[in-house]
N, CA and C of each residue as an Amber inpcrd file, in Angstrom:
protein
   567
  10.6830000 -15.0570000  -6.9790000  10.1330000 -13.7390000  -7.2330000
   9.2840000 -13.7700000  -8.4940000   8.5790000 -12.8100000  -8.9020000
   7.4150000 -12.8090000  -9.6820000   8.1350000 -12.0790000 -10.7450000
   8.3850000 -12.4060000 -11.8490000   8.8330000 -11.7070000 -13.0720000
   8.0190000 -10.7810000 -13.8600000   7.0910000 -10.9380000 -13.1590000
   5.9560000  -9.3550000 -13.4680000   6.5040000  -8.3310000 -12.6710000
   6.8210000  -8.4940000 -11.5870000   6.9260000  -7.3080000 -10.4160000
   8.2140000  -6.6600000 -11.0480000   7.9580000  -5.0790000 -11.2630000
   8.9600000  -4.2980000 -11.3230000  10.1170000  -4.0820000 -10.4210000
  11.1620000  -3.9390000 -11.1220000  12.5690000  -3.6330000 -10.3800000
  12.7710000  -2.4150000  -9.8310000  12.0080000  -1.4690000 -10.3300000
  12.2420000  -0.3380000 -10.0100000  11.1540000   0.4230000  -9.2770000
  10.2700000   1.5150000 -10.0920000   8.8470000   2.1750000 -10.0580000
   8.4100000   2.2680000 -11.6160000   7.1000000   1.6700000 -11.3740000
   6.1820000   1.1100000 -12.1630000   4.7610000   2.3860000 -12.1080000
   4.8060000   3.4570000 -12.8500000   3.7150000   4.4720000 -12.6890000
   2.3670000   3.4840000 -13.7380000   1.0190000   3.5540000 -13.3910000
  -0.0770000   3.0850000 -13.6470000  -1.1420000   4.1030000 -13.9960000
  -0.8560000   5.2260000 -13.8840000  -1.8050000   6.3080000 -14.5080000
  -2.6460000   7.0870000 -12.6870000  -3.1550000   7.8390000 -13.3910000
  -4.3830000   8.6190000 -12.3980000  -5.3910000   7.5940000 -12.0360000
  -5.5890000   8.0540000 -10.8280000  -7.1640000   7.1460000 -10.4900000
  -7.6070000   8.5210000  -9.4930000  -9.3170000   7.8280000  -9.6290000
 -10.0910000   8.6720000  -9.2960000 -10.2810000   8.8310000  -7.5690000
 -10.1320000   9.4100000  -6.4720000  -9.4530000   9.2700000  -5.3710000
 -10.4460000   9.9410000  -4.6990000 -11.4690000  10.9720000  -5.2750000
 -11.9900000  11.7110000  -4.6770000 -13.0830000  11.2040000  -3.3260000
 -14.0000000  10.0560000  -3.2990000 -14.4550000   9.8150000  -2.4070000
 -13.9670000   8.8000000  -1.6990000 -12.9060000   8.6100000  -1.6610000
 -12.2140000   7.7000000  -0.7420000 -11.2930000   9.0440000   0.0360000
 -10.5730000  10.2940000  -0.8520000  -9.5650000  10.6860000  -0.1360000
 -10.5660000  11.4080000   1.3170000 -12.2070000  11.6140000   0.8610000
 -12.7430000  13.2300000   1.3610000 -13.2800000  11.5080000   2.5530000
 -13.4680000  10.4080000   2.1720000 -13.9290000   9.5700000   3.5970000
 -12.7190000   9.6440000   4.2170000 -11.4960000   9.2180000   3.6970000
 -10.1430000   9.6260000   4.6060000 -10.1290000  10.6190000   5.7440000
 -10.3040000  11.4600000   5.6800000 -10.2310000  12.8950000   5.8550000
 -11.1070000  13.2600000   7.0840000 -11.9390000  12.3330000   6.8010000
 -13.4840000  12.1610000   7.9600000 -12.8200000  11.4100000   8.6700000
 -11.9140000  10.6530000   9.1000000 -11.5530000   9.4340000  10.1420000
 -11.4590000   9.9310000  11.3710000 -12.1530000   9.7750000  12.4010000
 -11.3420000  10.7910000  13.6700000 -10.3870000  10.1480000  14.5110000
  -9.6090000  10.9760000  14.9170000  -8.6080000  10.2980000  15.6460000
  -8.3470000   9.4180000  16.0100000  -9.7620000   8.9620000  17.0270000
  -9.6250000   7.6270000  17.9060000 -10.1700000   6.8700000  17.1250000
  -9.9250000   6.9270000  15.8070000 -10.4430000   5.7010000  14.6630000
  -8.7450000   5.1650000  14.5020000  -8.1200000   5.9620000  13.8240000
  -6.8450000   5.9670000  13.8060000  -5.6550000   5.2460000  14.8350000
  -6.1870000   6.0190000  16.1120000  -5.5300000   5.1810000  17.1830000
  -5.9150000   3.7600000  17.2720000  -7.2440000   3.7480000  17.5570000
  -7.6200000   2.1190000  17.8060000  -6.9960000   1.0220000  16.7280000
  -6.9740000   1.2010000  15.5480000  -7.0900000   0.4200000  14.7390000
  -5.3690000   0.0770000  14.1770000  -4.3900000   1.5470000  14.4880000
  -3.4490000   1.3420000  14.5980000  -3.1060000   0.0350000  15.8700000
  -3.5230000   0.3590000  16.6210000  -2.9760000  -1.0950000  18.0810000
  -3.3740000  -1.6960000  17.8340000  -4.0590000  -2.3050000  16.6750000
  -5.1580000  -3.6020000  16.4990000  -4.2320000  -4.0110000  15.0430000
  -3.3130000  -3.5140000  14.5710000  -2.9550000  -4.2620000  13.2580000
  -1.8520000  -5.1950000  13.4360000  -1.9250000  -5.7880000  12.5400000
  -1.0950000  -7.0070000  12.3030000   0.6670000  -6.7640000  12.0090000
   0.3770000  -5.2590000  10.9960000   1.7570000  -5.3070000  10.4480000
   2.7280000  -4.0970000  11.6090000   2.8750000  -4.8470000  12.6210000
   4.1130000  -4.0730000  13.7030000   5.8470000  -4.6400000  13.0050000
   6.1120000  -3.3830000  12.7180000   7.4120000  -3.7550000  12.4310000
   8.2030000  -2.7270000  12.3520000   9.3120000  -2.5710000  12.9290000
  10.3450000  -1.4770000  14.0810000  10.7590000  -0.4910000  12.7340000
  10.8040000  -0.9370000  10.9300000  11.1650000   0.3950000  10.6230000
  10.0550000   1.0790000  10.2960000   8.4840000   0.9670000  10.5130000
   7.3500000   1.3480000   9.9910000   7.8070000   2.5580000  11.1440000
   8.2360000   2.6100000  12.0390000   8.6040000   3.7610000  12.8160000
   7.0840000   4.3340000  13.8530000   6.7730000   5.7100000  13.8110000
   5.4700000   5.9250000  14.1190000   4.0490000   6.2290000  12.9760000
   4.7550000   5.4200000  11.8210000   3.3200000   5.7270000  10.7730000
   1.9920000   4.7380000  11.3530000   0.9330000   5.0700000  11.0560000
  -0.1730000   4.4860000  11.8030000  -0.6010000   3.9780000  10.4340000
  -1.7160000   2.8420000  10.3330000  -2.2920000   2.3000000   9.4580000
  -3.5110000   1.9460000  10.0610000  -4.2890000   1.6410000   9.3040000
  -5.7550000   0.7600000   8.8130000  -5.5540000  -0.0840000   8.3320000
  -5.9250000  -1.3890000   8.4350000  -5.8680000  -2.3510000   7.7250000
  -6.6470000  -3.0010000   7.2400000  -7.2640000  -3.2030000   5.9830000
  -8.3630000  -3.6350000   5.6640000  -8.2630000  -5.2510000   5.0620000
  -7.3130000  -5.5730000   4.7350000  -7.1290000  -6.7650000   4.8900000
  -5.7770000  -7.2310000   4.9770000  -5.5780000  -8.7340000   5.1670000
  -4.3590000  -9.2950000   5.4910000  -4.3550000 -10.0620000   5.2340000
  -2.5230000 -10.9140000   5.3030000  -2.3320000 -12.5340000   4.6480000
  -2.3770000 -12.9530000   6.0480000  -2.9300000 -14.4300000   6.0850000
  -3.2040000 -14.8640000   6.9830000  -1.6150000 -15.6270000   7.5210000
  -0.7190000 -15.8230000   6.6420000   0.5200000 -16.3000000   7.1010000
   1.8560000 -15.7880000   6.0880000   2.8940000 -14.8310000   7.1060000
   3.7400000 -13.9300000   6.1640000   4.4130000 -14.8360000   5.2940000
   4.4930000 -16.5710000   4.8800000   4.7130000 -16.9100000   3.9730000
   3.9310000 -17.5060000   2.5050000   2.9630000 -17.1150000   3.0870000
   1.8550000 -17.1910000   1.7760000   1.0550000 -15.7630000   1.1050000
   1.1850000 -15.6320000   0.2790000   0.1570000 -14.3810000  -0.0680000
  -0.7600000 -14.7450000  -0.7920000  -1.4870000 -16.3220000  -0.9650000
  -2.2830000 -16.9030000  -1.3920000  -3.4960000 -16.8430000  -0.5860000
  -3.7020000 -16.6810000   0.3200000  -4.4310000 -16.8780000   1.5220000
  -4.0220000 -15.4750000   2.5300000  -5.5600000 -15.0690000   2.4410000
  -5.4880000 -13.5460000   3.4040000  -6.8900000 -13.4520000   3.9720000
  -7.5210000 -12.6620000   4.9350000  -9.0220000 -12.2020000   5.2410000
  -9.1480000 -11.1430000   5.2620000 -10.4100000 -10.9150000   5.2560000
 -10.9310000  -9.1920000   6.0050000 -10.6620000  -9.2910000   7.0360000
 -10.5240000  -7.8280000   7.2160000 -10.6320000  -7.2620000   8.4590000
 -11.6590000  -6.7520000   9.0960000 -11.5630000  -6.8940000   9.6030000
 -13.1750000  -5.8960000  10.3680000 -13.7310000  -4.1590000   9.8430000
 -12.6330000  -3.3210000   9.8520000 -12.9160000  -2.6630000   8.5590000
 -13.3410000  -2.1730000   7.0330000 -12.9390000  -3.5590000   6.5500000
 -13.3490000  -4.0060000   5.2130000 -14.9800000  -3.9660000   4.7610000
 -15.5680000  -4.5510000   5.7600000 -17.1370000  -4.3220000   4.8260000
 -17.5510000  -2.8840000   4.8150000 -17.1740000  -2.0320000   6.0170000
 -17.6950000  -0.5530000   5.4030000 -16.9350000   0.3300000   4.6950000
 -15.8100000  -0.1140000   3.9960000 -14.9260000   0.6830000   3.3230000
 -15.0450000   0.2490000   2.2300000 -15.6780000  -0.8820000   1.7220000
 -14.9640000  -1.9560000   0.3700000 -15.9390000  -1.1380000  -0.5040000
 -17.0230000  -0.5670000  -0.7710000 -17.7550000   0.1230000  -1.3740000
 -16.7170000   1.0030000  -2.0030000 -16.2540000   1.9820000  -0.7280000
 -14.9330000   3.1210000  -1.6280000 -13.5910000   2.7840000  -1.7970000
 -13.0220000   1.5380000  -1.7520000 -11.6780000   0.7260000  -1.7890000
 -11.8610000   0.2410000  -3.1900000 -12.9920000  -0.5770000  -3.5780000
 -12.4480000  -1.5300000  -4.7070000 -12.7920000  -1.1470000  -5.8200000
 -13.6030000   0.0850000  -5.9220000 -13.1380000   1.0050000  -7.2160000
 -12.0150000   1.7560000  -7.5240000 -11.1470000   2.0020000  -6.6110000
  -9.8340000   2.7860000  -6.7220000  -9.2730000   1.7200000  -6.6670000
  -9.2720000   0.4200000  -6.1800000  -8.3490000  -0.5530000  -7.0730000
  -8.3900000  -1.2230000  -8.2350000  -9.6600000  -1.1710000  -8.2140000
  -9.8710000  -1.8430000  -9.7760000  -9.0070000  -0.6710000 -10.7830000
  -9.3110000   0.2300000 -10.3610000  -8.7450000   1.9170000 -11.6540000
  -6.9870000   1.4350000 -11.6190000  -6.9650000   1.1010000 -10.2470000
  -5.0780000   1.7910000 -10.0610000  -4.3050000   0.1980000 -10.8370000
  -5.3170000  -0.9430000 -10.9170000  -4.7180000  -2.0960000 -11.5970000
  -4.4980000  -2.3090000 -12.9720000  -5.8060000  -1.8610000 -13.7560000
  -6.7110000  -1.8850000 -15.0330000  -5.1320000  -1.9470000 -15.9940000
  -4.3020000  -1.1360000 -15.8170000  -3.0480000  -1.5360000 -16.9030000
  -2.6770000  -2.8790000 -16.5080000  -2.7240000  -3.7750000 -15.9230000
  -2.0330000  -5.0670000 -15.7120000  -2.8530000  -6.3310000 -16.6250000
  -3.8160000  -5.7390000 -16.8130000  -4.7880000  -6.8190000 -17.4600000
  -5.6200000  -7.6420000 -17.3550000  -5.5200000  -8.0080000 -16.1840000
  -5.9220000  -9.5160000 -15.0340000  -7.5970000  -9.2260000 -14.8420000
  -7.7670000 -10.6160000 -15.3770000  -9.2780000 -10.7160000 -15.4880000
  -9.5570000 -11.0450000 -13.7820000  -8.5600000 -11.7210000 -13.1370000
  -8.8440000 -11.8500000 -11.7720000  -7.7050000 -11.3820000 -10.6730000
  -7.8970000 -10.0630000 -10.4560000  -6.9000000  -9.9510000  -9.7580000
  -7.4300000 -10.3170000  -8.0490000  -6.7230000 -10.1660000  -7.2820000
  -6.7550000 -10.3860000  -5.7980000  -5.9510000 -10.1250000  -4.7770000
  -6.1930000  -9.2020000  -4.0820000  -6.1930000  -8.2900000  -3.2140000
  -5.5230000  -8.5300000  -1.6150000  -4.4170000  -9.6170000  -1.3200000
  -4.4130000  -9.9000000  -0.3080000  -4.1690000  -8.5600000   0.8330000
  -3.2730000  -7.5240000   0.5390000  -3.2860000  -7.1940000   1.4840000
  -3.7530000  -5.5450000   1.0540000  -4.4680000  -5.0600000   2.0080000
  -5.0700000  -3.2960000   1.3250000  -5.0160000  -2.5760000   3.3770000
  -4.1640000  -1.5220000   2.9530000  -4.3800000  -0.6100000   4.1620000
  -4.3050000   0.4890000   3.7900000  -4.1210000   1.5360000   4.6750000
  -3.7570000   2.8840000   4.6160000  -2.6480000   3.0510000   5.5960000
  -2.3380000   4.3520000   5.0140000  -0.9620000   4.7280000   5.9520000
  -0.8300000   5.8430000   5.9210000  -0.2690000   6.1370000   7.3350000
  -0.4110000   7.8550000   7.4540000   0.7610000   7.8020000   8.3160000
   1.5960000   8.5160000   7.7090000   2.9260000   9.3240000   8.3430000
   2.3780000  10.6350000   8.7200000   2.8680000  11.2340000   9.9350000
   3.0150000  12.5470000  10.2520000   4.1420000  13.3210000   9.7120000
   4.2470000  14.6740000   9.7000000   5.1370000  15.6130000   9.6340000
   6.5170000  15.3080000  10.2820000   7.4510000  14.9690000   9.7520000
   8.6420000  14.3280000  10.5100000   8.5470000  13.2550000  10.1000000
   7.6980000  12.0470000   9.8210000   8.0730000  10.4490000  10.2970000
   8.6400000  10.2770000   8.8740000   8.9800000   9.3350000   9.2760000
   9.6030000   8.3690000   8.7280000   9.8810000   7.3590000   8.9060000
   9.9820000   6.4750000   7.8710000   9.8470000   5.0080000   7.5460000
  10.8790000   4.5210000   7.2490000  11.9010000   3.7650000   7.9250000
  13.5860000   3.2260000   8.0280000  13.6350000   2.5200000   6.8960000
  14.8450000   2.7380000   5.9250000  15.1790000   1.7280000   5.1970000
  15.0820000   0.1790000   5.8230000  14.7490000  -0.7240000   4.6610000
  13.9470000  -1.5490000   4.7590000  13.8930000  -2.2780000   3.7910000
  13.7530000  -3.8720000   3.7970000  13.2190000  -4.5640000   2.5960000
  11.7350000  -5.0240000   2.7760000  10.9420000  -6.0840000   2.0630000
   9.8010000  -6.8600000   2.4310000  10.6610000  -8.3240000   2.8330000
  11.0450000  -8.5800000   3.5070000  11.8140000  -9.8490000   3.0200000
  10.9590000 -11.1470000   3.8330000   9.3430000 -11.2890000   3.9230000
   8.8750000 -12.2950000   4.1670000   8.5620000 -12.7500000   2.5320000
   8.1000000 -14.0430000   2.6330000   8.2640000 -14.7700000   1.4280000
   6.8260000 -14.2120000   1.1280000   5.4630000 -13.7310000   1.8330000
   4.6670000 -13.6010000   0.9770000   4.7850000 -12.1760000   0.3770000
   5.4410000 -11.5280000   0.1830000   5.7540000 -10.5950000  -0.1600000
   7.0340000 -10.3720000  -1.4450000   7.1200000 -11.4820000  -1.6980000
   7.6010000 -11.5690000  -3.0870000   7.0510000 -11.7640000  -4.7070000
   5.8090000 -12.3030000  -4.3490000   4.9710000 -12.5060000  -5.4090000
   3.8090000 -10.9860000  -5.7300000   3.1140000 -10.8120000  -4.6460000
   2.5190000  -9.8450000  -5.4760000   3.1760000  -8.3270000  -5.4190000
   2.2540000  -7.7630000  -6.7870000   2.6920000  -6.5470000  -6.9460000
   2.6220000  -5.5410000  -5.6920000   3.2980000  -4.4130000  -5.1080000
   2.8910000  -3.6850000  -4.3900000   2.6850000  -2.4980000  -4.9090000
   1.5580000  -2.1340000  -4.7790000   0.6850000  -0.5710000  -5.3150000
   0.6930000   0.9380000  -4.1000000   1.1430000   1.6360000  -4.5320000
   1.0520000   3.1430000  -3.6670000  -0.2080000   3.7840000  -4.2770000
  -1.1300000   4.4400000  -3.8710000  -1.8200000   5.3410000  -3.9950000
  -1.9640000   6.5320000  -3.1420000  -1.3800000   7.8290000  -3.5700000
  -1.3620000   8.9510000  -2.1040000  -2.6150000   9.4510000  -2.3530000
  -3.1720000   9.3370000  -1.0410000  -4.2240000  10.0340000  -0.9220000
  -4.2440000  11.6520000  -0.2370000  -3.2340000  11.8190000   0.4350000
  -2.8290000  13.0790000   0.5520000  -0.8640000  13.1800000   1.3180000
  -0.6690000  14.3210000   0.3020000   0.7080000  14.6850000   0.1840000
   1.0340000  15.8160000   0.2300000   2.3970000  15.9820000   0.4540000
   3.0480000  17.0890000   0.2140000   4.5210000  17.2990000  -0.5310000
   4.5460000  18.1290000  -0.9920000   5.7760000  18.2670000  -1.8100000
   7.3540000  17.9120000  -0.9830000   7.4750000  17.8570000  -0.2020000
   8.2670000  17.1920000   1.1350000   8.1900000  16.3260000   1.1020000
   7.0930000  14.8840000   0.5550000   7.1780000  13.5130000   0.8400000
   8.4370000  12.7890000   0.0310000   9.4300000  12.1780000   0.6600000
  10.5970000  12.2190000  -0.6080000  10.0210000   9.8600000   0.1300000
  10.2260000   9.3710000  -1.0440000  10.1990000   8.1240000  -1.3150000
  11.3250000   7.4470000  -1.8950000  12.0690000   6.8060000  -1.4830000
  13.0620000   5.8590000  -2.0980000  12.8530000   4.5670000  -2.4250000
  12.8560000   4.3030000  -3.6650000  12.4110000   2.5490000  -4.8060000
  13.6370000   3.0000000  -5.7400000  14.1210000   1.5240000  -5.8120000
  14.7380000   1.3650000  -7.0540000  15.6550000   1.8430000  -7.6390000
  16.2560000   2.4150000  -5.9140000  17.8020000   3.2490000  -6.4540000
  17.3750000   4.3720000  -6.0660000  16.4080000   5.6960000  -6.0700000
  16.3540000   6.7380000  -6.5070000  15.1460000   7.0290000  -5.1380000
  15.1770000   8.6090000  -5.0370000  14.2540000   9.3110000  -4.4920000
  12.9950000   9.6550000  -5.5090000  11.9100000   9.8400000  -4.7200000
  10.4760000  10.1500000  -5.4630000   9.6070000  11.1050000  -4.9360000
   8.7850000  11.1840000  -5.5480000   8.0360000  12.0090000  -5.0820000
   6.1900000  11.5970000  -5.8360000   5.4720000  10.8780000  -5.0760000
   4.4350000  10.5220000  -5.5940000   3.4700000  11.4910000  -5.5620000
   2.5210000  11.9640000  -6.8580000   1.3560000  12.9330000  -6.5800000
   0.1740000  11.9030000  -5.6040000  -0.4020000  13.0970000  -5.3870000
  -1.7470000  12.8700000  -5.2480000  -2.7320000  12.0120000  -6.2560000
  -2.9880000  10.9280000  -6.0960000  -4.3000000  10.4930000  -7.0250000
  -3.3660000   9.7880000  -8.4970000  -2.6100000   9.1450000  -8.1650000
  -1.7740000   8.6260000  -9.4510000  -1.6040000   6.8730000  -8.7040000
  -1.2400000   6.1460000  -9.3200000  -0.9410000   4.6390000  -8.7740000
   0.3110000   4.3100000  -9.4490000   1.0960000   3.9640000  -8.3270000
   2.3810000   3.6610000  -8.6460000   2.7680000   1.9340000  -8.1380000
   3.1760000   1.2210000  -9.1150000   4.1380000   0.2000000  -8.4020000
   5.3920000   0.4010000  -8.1730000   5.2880000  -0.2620000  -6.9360000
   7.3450000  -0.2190000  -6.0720000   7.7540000  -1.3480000  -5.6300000
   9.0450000  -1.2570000  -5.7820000   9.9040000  -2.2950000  -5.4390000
  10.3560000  -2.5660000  -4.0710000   9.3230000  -3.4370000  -3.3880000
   9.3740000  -3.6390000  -2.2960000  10.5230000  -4.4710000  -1.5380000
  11.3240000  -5.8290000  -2.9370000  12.0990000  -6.2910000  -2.3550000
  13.4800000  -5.7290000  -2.4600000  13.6110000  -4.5570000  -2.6930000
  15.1070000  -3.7370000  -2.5350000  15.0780000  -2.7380000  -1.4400000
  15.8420000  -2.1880000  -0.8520000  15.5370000  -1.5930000   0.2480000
  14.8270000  -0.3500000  -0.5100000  14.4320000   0.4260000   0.7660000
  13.0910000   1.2850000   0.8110000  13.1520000   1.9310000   1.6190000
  12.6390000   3.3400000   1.8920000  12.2920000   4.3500000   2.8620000
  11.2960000   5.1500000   2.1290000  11.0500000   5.8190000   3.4650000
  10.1410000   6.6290000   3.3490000  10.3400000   8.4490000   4.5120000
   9.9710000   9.7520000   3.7790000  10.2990000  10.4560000   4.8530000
   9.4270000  11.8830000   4.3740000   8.8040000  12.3820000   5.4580000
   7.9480000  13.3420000   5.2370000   8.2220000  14.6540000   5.9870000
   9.3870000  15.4630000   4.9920000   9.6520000  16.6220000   5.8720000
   9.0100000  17.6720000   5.4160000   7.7610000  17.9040000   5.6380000
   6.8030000  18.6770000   5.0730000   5.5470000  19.1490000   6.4260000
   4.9510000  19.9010000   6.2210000   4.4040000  20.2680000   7.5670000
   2.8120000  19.5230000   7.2440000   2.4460000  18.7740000   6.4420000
   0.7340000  17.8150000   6.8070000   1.1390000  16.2930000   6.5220000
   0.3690000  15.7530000   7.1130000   0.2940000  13.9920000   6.8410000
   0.3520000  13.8040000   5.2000000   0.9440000  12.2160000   5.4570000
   1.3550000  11.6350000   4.3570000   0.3330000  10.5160000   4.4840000
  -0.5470000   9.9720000   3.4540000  -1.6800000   9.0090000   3.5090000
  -1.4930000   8.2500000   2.1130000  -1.3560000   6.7220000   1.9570000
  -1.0970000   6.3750000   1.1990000  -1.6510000   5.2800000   1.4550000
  -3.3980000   4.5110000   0.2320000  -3.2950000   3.8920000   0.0930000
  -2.3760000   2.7510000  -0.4660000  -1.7730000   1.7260000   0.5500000
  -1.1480000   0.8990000  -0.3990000  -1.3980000  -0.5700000   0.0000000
  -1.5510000  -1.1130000  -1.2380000  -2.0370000  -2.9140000  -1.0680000
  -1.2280000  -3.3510000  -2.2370000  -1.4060000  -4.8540000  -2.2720000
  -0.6830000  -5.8020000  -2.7970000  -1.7280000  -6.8780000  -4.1850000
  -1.3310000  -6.7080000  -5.1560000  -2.1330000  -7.3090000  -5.9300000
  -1.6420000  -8.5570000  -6.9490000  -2.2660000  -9.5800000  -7.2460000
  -1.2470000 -10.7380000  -7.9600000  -2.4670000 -11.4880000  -8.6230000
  -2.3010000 -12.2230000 -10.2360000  -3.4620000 -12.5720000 -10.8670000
  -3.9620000 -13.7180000 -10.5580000  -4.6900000 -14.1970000 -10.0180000
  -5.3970000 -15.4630000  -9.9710000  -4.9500000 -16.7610000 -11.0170000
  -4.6490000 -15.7270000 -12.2880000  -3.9490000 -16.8430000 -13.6170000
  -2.9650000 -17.1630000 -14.1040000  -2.1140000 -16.0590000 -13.3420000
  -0.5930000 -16.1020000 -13.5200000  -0.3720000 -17.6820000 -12.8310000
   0.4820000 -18.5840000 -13.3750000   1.0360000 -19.6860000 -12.4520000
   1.9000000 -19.3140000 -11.8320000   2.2890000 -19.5290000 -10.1000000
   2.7890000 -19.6220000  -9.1740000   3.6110000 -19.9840000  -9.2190000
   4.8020000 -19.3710000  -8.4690000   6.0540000 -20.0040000  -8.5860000
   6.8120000 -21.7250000  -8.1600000   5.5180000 -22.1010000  -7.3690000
   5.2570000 -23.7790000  -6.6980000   4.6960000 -24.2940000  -8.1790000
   3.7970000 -23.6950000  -9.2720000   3.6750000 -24.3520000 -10.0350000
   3.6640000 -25.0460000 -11.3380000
């Protein structure tokens, strides 16, 4: 495990969200659908939250090695300024980005307790950004329930169990990707 990565929740300040949340917002449905059946990350407690995926590790035991997605070149314009903002406390002259999606829970869903427990998912940081919420979104990291605003960047503790649950009447949208420094040495090295 990465002795940077927080044990708990790791808040990173405000970032600026506005033209990524209002392109969000523009997605139409059958953007949503398609791209949900086209992703990589199927896994039984993600439940019915849908995602985008803009990029990925190319093998769940490396997070050294990831690609675009086919999404990625027309989004990366409004993606990698809200990551550069939501990182900027970590320091990293090179950070890198293996994995960046979105996620959208409906009214009701929810996301089953849960760990990350593939190995590439121990090294980098994992970042939340809500792009739209409601006071109903309750989040569990690190022992405790949460409640993430709108437009703030949070790190969470992905390798302790986890849920997620939105009993609130609008979608839950949360950029979240995975970030780790290019200079940090590796735990192989």
């Amino acid at each position: 495990m990465n002795p940077a990565k927080t044990t708990t929740v790791r808040p990173l300040g405000r970032v600026d969200i506005a033209a990524l949340a209002a392109a969000v917002r523009a997605i139409p449905e059958a953007v949503w659908d398609a791209e949900n059946a086209a992703k990589p990350n199927k896994f039984d407690a993600l439940d019915a939250t849908r995602h985008i995926v803009f990029r990925f590790i190319n093998d769940p035991r490396d997070w050294r090695v990831s690609h675009d997605r086919p999404a990625w070149a027309a989004w990366r314009a409004l993606l990698e300024p809200v990551l550069a903002q939501a990182v900027q406390p970590y320091g990293y002259a090179r950070p890198v980005f293996p994995r960046v999606m979105l996620a959208r829970m409906a009214p009701g869903g929810v996301i089953h307790p849960h760990i990350d427990a593939n190995p590439a998912a121990k090294w980098p940081h994992k970042i939340h950004v809500p792009l739209a919420t409601n006071p109903q979104v309750v989040s569990f990291f690190g022992g405790a329930a949460h409640h993430f605003p709108e437009g703030t960047a949070v790190e969470v503790n992905n390798l302790g169990p986890h849920w997620v649950r939105n009993l609130g009447a609008t979608d839950r949208v949360h950029l979240i990707f995975e970030v780790f420094d290019l200079d940090q040495p590796g735990p192989t090295q």
